[in-house]
C-alpha positions as CSV (number, residue, x, y, z in Angstrom):
1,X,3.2,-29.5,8.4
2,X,4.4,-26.3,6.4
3,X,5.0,-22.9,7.9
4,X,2.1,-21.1,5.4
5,X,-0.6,-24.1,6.3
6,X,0.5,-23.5,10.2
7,X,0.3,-19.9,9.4
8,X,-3.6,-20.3,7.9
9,X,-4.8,-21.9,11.0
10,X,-3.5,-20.2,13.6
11,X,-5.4,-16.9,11.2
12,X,-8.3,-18.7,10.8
13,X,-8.6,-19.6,14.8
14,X,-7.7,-15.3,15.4
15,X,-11.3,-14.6,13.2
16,X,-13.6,-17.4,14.8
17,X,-12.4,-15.6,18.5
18,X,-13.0,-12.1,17.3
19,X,-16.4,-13.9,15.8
20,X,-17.2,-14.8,18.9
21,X,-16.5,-12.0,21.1
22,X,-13.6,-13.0,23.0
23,X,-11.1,-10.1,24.0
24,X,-8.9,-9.1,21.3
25,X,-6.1,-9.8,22.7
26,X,-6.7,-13.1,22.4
27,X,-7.1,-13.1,18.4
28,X,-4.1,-10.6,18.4
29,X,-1.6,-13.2,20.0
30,X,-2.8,-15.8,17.4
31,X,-2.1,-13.1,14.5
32,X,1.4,-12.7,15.4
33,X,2.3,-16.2,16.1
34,X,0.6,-16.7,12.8
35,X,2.9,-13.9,11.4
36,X,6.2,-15.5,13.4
37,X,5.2,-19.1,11.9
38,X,4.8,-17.9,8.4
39,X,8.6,-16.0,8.7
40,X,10.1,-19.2,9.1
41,X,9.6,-20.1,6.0
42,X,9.8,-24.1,6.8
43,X,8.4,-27.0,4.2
44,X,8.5,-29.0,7.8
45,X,7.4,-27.9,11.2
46,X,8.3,-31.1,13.3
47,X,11.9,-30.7,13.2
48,X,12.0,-27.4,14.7
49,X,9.0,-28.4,17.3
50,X,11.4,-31.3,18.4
51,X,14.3,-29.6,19.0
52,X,12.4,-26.7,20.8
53,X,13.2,-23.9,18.3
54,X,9.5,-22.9,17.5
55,X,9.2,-22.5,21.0
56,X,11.8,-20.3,21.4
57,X,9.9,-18.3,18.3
58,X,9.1,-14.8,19.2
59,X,5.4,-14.4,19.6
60,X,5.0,-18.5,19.7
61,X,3.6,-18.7,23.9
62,X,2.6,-22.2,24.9
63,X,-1.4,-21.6,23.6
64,X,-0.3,-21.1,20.3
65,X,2.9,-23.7,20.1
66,X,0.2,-26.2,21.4
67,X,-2.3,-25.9,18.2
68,X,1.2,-26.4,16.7
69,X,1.9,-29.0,17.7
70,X,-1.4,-30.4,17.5
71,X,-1.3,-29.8,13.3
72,X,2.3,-31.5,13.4
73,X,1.1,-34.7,15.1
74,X,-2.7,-34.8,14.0
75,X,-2.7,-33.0,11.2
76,X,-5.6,-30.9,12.4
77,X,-6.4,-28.0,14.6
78,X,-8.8,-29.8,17.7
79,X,-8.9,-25.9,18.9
80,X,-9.9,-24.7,15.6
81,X,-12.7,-27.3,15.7
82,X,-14.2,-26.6,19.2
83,X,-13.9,-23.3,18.7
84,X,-15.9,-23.3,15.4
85,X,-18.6,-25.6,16.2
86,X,-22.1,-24.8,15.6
87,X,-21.3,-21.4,14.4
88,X,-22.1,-20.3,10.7
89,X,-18.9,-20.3,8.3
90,X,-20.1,-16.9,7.0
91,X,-20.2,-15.0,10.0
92,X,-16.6,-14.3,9.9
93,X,-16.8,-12.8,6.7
94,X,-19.5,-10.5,7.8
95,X,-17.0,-8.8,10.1
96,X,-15.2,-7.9,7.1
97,X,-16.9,-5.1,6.3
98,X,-17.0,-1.9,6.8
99,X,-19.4,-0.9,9.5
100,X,-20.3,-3.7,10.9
101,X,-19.0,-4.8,14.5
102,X,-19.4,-7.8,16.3
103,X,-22.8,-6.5,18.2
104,X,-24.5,-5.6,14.8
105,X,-23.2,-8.7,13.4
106,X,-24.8,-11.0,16.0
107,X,-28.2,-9.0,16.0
108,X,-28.8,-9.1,12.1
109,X,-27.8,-12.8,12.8
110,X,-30.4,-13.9,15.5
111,X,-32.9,-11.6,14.2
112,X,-32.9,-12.2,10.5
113,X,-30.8,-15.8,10.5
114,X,-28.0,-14.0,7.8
115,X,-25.0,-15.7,7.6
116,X,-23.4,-14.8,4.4
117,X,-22.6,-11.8,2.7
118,X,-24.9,-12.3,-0.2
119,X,-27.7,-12.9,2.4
120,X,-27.0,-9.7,3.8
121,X,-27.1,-8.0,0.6
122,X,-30.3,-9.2,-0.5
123,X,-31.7,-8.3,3.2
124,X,-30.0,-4.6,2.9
125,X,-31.5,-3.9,-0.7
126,X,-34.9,-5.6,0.0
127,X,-36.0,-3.5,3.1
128,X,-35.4,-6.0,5.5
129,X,-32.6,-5.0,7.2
130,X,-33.8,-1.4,8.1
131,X,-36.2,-3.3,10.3
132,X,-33.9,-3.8,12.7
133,X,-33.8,-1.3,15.7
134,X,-30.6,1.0,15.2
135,X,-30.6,0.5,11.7
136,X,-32.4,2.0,9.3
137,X,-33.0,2.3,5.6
138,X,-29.7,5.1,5.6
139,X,-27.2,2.3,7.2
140,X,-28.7,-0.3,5.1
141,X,-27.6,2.0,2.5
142,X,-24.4,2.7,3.1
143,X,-23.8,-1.7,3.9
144,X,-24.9,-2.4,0.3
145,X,-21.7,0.2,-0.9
146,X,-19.8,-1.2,2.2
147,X,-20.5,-4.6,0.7
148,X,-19.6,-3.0,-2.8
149,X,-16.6,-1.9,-1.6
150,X,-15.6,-4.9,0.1
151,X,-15.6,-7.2,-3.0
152,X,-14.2,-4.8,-4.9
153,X,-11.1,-4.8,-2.6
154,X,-11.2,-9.4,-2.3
155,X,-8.6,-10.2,-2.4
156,X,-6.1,-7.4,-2.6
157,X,-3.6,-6.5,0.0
158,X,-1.9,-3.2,0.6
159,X,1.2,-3.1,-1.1
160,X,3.0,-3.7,2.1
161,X,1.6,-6.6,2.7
162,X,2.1,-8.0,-0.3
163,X,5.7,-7.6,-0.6
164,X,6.0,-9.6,2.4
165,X,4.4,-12.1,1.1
166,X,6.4,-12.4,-2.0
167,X,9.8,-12.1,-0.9
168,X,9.0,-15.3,1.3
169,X,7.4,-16.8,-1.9
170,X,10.5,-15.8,-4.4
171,X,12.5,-17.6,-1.8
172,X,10.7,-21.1,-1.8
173,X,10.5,-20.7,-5.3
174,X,14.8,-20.3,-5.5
175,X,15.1,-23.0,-3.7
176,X,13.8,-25.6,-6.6
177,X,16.8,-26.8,-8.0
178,X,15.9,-26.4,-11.3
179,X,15.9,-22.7,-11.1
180,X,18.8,-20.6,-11.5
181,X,17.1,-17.0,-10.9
182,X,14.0,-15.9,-9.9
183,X,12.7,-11.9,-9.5
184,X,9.3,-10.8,-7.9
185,X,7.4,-9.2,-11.5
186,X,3.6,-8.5,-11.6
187,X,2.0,-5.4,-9.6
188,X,4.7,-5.3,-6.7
189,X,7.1,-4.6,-9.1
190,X,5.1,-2.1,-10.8
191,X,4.7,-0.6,-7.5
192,X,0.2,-0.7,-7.0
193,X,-0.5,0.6,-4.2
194,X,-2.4,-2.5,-3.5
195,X,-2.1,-6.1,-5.2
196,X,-3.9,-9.1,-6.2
197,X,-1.8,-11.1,-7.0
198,X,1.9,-12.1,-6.8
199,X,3.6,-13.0,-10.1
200,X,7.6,-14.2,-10.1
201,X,9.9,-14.8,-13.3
202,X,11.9,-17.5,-12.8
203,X,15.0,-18.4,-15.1
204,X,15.0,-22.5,-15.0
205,X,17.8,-24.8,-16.3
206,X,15.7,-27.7,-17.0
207,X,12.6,-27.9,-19.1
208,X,10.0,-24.4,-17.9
209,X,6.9,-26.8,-18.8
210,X,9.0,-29.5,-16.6
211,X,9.5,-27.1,-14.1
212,X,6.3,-25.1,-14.1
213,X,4.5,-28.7,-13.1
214,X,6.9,-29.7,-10.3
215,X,6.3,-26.1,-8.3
216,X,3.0,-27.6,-7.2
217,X,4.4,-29.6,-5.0
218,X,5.7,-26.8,-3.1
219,X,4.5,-26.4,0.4
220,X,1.1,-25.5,1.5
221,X,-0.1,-25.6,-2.3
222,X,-3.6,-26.6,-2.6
223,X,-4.1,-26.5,-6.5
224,X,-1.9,-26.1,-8.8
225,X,-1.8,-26.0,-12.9
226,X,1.1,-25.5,-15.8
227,X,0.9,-24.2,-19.2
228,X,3.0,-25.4,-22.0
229,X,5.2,-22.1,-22.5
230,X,6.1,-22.6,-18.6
231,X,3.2,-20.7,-16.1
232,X,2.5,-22.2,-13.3
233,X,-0.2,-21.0,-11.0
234,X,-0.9,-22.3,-7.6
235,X,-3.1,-21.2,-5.2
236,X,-2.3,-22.1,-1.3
237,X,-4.4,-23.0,1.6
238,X,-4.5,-19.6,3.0
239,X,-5.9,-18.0,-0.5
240,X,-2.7,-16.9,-1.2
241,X,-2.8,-16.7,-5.5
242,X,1.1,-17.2,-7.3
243,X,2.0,-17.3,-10.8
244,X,5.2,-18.2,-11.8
245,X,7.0,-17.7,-15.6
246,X,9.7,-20.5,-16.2
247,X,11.8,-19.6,-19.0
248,X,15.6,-20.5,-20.4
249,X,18.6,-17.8,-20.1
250,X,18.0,-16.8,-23.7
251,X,14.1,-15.9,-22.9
252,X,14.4,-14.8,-19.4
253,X,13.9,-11.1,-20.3
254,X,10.7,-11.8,-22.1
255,X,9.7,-13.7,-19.2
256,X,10.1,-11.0,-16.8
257,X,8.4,-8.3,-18.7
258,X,5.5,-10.5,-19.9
259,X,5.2,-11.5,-16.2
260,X,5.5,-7.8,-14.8
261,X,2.6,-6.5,-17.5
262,X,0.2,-5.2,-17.5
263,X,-1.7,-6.9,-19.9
264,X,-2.1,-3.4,-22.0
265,X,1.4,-2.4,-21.8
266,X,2.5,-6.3,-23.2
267,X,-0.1,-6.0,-25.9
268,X,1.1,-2.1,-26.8
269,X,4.7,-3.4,-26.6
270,X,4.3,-6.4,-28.9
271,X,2.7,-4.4,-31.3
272,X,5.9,-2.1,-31.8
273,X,8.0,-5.0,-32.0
274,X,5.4,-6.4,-35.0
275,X,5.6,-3.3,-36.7
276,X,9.5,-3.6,-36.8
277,X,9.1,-6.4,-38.3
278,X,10.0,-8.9,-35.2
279,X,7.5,-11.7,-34.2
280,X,6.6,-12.5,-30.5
281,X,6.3,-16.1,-30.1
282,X,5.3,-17.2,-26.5
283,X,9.0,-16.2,-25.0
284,X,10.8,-16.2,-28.0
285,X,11.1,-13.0,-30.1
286,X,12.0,-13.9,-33.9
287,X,13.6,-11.4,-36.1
288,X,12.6,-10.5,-40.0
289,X,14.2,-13.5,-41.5
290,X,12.7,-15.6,-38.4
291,X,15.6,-16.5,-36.4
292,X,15.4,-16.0,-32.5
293,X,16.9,-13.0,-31.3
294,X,18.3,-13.6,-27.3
295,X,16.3,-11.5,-24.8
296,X,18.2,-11.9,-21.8
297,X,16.9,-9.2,-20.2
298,X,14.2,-6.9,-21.0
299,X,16.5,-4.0,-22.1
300,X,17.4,-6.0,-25.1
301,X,13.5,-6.8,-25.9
302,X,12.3,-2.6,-26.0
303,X,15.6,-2.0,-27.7
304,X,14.6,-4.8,-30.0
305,X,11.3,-3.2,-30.6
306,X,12.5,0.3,-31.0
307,X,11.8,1.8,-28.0
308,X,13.4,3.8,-25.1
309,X,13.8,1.3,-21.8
310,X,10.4,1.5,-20.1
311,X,10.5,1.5,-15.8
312,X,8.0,-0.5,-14.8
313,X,6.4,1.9,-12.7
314,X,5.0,3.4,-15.7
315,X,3.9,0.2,-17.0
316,X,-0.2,1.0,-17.6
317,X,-0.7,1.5,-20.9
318,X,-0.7,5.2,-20.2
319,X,1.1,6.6,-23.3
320,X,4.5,5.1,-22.0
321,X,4.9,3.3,-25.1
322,X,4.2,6.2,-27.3
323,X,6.9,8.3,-25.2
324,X,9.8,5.8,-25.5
325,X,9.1,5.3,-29.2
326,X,10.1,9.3,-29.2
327,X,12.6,8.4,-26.2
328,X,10.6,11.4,-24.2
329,X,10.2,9.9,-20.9
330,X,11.1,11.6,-18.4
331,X,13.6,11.2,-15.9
332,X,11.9,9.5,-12.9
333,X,12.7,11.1,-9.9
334,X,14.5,9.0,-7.4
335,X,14.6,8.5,-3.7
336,X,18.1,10.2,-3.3
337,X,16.7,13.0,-4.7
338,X,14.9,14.0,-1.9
339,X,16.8,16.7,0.9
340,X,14.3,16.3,3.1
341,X,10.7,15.3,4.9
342,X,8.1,17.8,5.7
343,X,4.9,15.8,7.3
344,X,6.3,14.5,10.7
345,X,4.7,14.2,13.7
346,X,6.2,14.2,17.3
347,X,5.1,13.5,20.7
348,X,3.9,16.8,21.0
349,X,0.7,15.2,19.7
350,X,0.2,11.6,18.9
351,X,3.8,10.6,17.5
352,X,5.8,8.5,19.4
353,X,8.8,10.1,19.7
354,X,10.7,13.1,20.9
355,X,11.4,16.4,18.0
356,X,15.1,15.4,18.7
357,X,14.9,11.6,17.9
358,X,13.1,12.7,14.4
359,X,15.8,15.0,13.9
360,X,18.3,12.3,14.6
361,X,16.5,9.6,12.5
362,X,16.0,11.9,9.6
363,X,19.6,13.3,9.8
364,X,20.5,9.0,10.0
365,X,18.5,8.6,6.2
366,X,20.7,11.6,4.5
367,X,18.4,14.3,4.5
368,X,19.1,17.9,5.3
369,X,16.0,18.8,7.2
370,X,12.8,17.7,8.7
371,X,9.0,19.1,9.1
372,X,7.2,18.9,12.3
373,X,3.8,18.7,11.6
374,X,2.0,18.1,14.8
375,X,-1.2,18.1,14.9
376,X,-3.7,21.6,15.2
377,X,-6.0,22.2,18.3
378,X,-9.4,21.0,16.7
379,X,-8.1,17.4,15.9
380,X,-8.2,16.8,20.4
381,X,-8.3,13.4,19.6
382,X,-4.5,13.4,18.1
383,X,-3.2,15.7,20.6
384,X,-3.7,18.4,19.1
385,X,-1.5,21.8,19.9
386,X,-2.9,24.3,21.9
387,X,-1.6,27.6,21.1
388,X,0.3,27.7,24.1
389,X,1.9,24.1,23.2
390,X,2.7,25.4,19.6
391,X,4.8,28.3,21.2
392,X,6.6,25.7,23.8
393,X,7.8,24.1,20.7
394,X,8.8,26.1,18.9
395,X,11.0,27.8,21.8
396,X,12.5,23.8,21.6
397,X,13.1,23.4,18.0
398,X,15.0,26.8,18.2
399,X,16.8,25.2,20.6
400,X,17.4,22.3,18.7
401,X,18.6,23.9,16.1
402,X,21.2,25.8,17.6
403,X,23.8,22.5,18.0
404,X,22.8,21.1,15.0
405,X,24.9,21.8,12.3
406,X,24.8,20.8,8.7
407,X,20.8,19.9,9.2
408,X,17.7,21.9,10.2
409,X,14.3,21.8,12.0
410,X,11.4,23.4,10.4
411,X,8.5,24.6,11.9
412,X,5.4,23.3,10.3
413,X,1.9,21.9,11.7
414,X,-0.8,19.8,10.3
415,X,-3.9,22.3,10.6
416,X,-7.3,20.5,10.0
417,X,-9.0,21.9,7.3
418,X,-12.5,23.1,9.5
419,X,-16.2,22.4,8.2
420,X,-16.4,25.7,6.4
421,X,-12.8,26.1,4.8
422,X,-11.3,28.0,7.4
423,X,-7.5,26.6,8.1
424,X,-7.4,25.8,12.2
425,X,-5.7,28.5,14.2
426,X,-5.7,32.9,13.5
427,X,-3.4,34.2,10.9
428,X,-0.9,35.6,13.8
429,X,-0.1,32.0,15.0
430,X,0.1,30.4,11.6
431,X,2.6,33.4,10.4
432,X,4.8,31.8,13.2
433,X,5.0,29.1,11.2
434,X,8.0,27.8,8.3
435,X,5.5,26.6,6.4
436,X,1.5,25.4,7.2
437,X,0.0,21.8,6.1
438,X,-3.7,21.7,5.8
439,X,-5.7,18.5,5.6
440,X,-9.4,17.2,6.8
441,X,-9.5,14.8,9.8
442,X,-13.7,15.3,10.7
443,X,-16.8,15.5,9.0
444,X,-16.4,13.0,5.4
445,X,-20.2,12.6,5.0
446,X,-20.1,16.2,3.7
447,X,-21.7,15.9,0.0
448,X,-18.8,15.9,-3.1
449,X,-19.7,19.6,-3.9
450,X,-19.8,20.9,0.1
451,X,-16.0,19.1,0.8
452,X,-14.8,20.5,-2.5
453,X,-16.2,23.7,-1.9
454,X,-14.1,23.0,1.5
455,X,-11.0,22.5,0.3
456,X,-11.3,25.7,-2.4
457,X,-11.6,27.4,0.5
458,X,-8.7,26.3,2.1
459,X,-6.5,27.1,-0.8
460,X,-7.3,30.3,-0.4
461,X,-5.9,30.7,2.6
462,X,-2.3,32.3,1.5
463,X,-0.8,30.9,4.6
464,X,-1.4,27.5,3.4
465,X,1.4,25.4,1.7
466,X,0.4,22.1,1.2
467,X,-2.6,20.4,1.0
468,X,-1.9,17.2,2.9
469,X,-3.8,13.6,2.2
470,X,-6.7,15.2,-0.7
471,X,-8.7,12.6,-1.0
472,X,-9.2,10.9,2.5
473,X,-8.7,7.3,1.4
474,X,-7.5,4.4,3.1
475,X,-7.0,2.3,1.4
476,X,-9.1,-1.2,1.5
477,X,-11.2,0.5,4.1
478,X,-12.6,3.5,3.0
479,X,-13.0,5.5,-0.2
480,X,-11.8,8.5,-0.9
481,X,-14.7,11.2,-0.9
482,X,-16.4,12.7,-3.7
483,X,-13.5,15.5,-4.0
484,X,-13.6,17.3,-7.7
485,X,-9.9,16.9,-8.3
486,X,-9.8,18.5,-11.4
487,X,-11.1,21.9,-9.4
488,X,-8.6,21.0,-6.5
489,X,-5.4,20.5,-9.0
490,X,-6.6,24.4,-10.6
491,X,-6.5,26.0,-7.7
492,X,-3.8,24.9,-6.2
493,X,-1.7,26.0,-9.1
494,X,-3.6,29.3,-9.2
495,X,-2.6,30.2,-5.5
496,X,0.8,28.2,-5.7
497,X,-0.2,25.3,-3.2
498,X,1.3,21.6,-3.3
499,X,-0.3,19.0,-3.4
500,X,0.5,15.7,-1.3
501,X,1.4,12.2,-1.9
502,X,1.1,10.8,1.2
503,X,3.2,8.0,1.4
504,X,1.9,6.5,4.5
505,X,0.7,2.7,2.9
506,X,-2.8,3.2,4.0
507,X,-3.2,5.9,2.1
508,X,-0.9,7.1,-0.7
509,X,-3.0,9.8,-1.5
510,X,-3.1,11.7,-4.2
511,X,-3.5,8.8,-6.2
512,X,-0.8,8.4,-8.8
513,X,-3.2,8.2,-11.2
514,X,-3.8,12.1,-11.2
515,X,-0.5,12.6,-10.7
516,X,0.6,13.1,-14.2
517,X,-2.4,15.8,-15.0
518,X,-0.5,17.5,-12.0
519,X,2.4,17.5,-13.7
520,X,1.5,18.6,-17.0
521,X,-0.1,21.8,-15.0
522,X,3.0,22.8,-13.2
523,X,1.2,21.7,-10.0
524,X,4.0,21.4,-7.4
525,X,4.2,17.7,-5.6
526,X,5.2,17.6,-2.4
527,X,5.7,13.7,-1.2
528,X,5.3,13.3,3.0
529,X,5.8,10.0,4.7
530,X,3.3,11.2,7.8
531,X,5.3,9.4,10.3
532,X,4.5,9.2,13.3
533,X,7.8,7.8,14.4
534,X,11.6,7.2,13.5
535,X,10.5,3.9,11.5
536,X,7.8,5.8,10.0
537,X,10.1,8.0,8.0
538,X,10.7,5.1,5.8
539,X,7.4,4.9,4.3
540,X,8.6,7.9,1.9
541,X,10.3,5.6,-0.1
542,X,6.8,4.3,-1.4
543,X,5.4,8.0,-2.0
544,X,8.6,8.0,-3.9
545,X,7.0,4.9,-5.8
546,X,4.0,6.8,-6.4
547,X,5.5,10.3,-7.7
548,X,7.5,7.9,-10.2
549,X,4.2,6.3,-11.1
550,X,2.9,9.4,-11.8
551,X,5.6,10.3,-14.1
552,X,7.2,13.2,-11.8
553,X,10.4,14.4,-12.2
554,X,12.8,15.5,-9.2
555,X,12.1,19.1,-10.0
556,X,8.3,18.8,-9.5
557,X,8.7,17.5,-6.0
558,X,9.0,20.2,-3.5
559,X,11.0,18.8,-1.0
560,X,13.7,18.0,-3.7
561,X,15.0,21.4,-3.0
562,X,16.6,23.2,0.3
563,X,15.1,24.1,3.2
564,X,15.1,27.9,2.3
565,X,13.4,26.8,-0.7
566,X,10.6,25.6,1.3
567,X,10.4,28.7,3.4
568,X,10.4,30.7,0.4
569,X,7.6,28.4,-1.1
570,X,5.7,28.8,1.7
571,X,5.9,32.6,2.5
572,X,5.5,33.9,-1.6
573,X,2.0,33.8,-1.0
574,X,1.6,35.6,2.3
C-alpha cells in the first residue's frame, strides 16, 4: 500500500463524515493524517507500520493508523465501507458547491431524491427546485452559476496546492533510475494562479518511449499511457492527472519548453524557428541543411530561433514572442526588489500576532519597512479599529519605532470601502494615517454598475492610496464581481491611486491578466501579501509571480521604493 492510495482513502472517508453530518473535527483529523501520509512519500506502507514509524507520524492518532493498517493488510478500507453504505455516491459532490450546506443538501435529497450534480441542475433550471421551502426561484438561480462555476474550476487546485503536489511527484519521478534530471514545467512553472494539471520534463538515459512506459508502474497509478516521442500520462487513484516529457541530454531543452507551454506560445515559437529556416521535429530541432542542432536547454532553442530568452511567466501567447524577436521585453521585476510590505495585519484586529513580531519577521526577510493595515471599524467581524484603538496604536508603533533602527513602521489601515463609496472613518482620522488602504469586505450582490460606481467613488477620496483586493475573488470559490476594470484602471491613474495584487493565494487579485493594460497606462502596482501573520508575509513572493506575469517592471511597483516614497505617494493627493 502507497502513501498517495493511503492518502485517497483516508480523503475520501473525511467527505462521506462531513456527508453525513458528523462534527468536523472528525473529517478534519482524517484530512491531516491524509496530508501527513501523502508527505511520506512511500511506494510501501507496511514497513513503516511494522516498525511503528507511521505511528509516530504527526497527525496519524490510533483512528486513523487503524484504517491504515486495515489498507496494508486487507487492501481495503472496512471504515470507508460502513461508513458509506446505503448513501448515494453523488451526495458528496453536492457539498462541493457553492451554497449548499449539509442541511440544504439532505433536504433537496429526501424531497426531490437528487443525488448527482446533473440532477440538481436539471431540477434548478426546470422549476423544481424553487419548490422547496427556503428556496426559491432566486437561489435556484444563483446554484445553476454555482454549479457553472464549480465545473468550471474541476479539477484545478490553487497554485499552492499544486506545488505541493508536484514537488512530491518530481521526486518519485527522480527516483526511476533511468532518469538523470527531472524539473516541474507546465502551469506551476508558468506560475497560474491555479492549475490543472502537473507536467514534469524529465532528462532519461535510456530509451524516453522505454522510459515513458515504465513510469506507469509508479505508485498509486491507476492508468497510465506512452507516446512514441516519450509522454507519459498517468492519472492516480486520487484524480491526481501527471504528464511527463522523457527526452535525451541533447533534446532536454526542447523537452522542457514544449512541456512548460502553453500550447499558443509552442506553436508561436515554432513558427519563428520555421521561418529561420530550422525545422521542429518532435524534440529534435534540425537546421537549414537538416542536421540536428543540440538544445540542451531552452536558451539555446529561442536563441536558435532568433529570439530574446523568454521567462516563462510570460509564456501566454500574449505578444511575448513578438517582443523577444525585437529583444523588448522588459526586465521582470524580482522579489529582491522589493524594500518592503504594506498590507499587514496585527492582532489589533484579526491577525495573529503582535505589531512587534511583524516588524521582526519582516526586518528577518530583508525589507526596510512594514504596513500595518488593520482592519477599519465597520468590518466588526475582523476586529475592526475603533477610533480610540487606532490612536492606542499608533501611540505603540511610535514607540516601536523609536529602538528600531535601520527599519520602519508605517502607519496604514485597511478601510472598507462603505455601500455608497465613502472610505470608513472622517478625514481627521484618516490624515493620521502614512498612507490609507481601501477595499470592500460587505455587500457583493451590488449590481456591476452600482459596485463600480462604488469604487469610482472611493478613488476620489484623496486620502486613499491603494485600492486593495479590486475584484473580490477567491479563487475556486467565488468570482470576482462584475467590476468595469477598464473604468477602475482610469481613475486610479487620474487621481494617482495603486492598484493591488494581492498576493494572498486565495485571491491574487488584480488578476495578472489586466496587469499589463496597467502598465502600459502608468498605473502604479502596489503588490501586498495581506498577512495576517509572520508566515503570511511569505505569500508576497507569489504576488511577485503575478506582477512578473503581468509584465511589470520593479519601477511600476510601489513598494519597490523607500518608505518616504510611500508617504510621499500617499500624501501628493491630499
Amino acid at each position: 500500500m502507497d502513501s498517495r492510495t493511503a492518502a485517497h482513502v483516508l480523503n475520501r472517508i473525511a467527505d462521506v463524515l462531513d456527508a453525513v453530518g458528523a462534527p468536523k473535527f472528525k473529517s478534519r483529523a482524517y484530512r491531516k493524517a491524509a496530508r501527513s501520509i501523502l508527505s511520506l512519500d512511500s511506494e510501501n506502507l507496511a514497513p513503516l507500520l511494522a516498525s511503528g514509524e507511521l505511528a509516530d507520524t504527526p497527525n496519524v492518532g490510533p483512528a486513523t493508523l487503524s484504517v491504515v493498517r486495515d489498507l496494508v493488510e486487507r487492501g481495503e478500507s472496512s471504515y470507508l465501507t460502513e461508513l458509506s453504505e446505503g448513501m448515494p455516491e453523488g451526495l458528496v459532490g453536492l457539498l462541493r458547491i457553492p451554497g449548499l450546506n449539509l442541511k440544504k443538501v439532505r433536504e433537496i435529497h429526501m424531497e426531490l431524491g437528487i443525488e448527482t450534480i446533473d440532477q440538481l441542475e436539471e431540477a434548478a433550471k426546470s422549476g423544481k427546485l424553487a419548490t422547496l421551502k427556503g428556496l426559491g426561484q432566486k437561489t435556484a438561480d444563483k446554484l445553476v452559476k454555482s454549479i457553472q462555476f464549480a465545473r468550471e474550476s474541476d479539477p484545478q487546485r490553487l497554485f499552492i496546492h499544486a506545488v505541493i503536489s508536484a514537488s512530491q511527484l518530481v521526486e518519485a519521478v527522480r527516483r526511476h533510475p533511468d532518469i538523470v534530471r527531472a524539473e516541474i514545467a507546465g502551469e506551476i512553472r508558468r506560475r497560474l494562479e491555479v492549475v490543472g494539471s502537473i507536467e514534469i520534463a524529465a532528462l532519461c538515459s535510456g530509451d524516453p518511449y522505454d522510459v515513458a512506459r515504465s513510469l506507469g508502474a509508479m505508485a498509486g497509478v491507476l492508468n497510465a499511457d506512452a507516446t512514441p516521442d516519450g509522454v507519459a500520462t498517468l492519472q492516480f487513484v486520487d484524480g491526481e492527472r501527471l504528464a511527463v516529457y522523457c527526452a535525451s541530454e541533447a533534446d532536454f531543452g526542447i523537452a522542457l519548453f514544449r512541456a512548460t507551454g502553453n500550447s499558443a506560445h509552442v506553436r508561436e515559437v515554432i513558427a519563428q524557428a520555421e521561418s529561420n529556416g530550422l525545422e521542429l521535429d518532435g524534440y529534435r530541432l534540425l537546421g537549414r541543411d537538416g542536421k540536428r542542432i543540440p538544445t540542451p536547454d531552452e536558451e539555446a532553442l529561442y536563441r536558435a530561433a532568433g529570439l530574446q530568452f523568454i521567462p516563462p511567466e510570460l509564456r501566454e501567447a500574449r505578444g511575448e514572442v513578438d517582443s523577444a524577436r525585437g529583444s523588448s521585453l522588459p526586465t521582470l521585476i524580482e522579489y529582491g526588489d522589493l524594500r518592503g510590505v504594506l498590507h499587514c495585519h496585527s492582532d489589533y484586529s484579526d491577525g495573529t500576532a503582535t505589531i512587534e513580531q511583524m516588524a521582526d519577521a519582516a526586518r528577518e526577510r530583508g525589507w526596510e519597512y512594514i504596513g500595518i493595515t488593520d482592519h477599519s471599524q465597520a468590518a466588526h467581524y475582523a476586529g475592526g479599529l475603533t477610533p480610540d484603538d487606532v490612536l492606542r496604536q499608533h501611540d505603540e508603533i511610535d514607540m516601536l519605532n523609536a529602538k528600531l533602527k535601520g527599519f520602519r513602521i508605517l502607519k496604514g489601515i485597511e478601510a472598507d470601502i462603505l455601500q455608497d463609496g465613502r472610505i470608513d472613518y472622517d478625514e481627521n482620522l484618516l490624515d493620521r494615517f502614512d498612507f490609507v488602504i481601501g477595499s470592500i469586505h460587505a455587500r457583493f450582490r451590488q449590481t456591476g454598475a452600482q459596485i463600480t460606481e462604488r469604487v469610482l467613488r472611493a478613488l476620489d477620496d484623496p486620502r486613499l492610496t491603494i485600492l486593495a483586493h479590486p475584484t473580490g475573488r477567491l479563487l475556486l470559490s467565488r468570482p470576482p464581481y462584475e467590476l468595469d476594470v477598464d473604468a477602475v484602471l482610469a481613475k486610479a491613474l487620474e487621481k494617482g491611486v495603486a492598484i493591488e495584487v494581492n498576493a494572498d493565494p486565495h485571491r491574487l487579485d488584480l488578476d495578472w491578466r489586466y496587469l499589463h493594460d496597467a502598465k502600459r497606462r502608468g498605473v502604479m502596482i502596489e503588490i501586498g501579501p495581506d498577512a495576517h501573520s509572520p508566515l503570511g508575509l511569505d505569500a508576497t513572493e507569489l504576488g511577485v509571480a503575478m506582477a512578473r506575469k503581468g509584465w511589470l517592471e520593479a519601477g511600476d511597483v510601489l513598494n519597490t521604493g523607500s518608505a518616504e516614497s510611500i508617504i510621499r505617494f500617499a500624501r501628493k493627493g491630499r
